[in-house]
C-alpha positions as protocol buffer text, in pm:
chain_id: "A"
residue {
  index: 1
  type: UNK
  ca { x: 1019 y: 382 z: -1454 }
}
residue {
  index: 2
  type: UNK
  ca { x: 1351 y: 408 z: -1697 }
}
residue {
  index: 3
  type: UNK
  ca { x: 1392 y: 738 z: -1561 }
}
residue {
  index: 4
  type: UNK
  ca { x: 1395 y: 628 z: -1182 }
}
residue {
  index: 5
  type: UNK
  ca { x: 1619 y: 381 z: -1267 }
}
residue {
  index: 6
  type: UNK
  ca { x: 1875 y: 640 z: -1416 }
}
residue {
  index: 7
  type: UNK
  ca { x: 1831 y: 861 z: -1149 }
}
residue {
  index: 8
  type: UNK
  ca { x: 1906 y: 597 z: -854 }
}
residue {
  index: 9
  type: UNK
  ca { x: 2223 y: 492 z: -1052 }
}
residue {
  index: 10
  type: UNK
  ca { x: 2296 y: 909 z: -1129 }
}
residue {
  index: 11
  type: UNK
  ca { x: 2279 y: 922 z: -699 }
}
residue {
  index: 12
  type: UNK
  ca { x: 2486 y: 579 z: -662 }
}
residue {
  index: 13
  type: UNK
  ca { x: 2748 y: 731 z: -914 }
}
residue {
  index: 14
  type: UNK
  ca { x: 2783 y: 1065 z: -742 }
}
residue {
  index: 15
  type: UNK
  ca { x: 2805 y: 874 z: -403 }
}
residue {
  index: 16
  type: UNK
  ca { x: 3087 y: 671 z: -536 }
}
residue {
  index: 17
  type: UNK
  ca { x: 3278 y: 934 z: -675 }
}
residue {
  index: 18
  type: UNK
  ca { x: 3230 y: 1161 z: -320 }
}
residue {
  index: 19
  type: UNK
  ca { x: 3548 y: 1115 z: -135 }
}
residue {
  index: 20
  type: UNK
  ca { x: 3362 y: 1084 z: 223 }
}
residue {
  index: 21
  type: UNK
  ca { x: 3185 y: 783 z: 95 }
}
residue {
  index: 22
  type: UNK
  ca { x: 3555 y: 595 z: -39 }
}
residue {
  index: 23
  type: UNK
  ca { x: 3486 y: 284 z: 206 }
}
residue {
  index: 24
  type: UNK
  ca { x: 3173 y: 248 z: 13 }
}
residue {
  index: 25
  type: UNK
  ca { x: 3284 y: 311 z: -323 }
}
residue {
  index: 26
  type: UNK
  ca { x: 3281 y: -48 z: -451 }
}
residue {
  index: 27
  type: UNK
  ca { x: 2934 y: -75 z: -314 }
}
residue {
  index: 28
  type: UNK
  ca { x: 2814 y: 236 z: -450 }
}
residue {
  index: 29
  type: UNK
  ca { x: 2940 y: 137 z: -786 }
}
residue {
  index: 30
  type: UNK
  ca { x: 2785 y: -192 z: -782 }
}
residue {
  index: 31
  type: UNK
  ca { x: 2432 y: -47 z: -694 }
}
residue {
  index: 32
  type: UNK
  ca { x: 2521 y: 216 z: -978 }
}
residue {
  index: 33
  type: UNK
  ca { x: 2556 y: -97 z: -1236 }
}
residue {
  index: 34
  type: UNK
  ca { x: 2259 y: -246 z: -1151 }
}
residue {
  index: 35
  type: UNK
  ca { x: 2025 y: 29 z: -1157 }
}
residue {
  index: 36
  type: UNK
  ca { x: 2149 y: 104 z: -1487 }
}
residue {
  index: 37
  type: UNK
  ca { x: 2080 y: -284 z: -1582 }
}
residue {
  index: 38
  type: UNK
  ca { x: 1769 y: -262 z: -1465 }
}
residue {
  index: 39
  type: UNK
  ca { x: 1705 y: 26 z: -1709 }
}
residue {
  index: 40
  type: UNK
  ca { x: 1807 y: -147 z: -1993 }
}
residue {
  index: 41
  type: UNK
  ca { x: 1600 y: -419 z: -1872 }
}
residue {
  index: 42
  type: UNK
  ca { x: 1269 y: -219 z: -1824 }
}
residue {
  index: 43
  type: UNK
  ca { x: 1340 y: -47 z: -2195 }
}
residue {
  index: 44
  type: UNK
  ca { x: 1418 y: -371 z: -2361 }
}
residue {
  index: 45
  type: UNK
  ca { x: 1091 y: -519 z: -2195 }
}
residue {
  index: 46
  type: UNK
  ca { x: 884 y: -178 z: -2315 }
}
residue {
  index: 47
  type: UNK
  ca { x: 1012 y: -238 z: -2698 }
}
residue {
  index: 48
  type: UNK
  ca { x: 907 y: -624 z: -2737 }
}
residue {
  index: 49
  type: UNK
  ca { x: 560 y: -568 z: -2559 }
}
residue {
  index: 50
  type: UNK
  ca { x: 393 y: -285 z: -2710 }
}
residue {
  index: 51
  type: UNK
  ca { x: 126 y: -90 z: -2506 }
}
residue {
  index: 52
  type: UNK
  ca { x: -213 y: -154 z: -2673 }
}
residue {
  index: 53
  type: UNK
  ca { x: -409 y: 162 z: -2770 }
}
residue {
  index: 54
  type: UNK
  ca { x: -829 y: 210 z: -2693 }
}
């Protein structure tokens, strides 16, 4: 899941940065931020509840 969140905001950062797209930059880079926060997010969630082993 961390690495589908990095790879939406890696898309979101590209579009921002893609001079076609500059009326949607701000929005871009604002879908970019929370992608990423949602990362840290899923990560930070992964480390306090460890996955029980059978």
């Amino acid at each position: 899941m961390f690495d589908l969140f990095v790879a939406h905001a890696k898309l979101e950062r590209d579009a921002a940065k893609d001079p076609e797209m500059a009326e949607h930059m701000k929005k871009h880079a604002r879908h970019c931020k929370r992608y990423m926060g949602n990362a840290n997010k899923y990560i930070k969630q992964s480390v306090e509840t460890p996955v029980e082993k059978k």
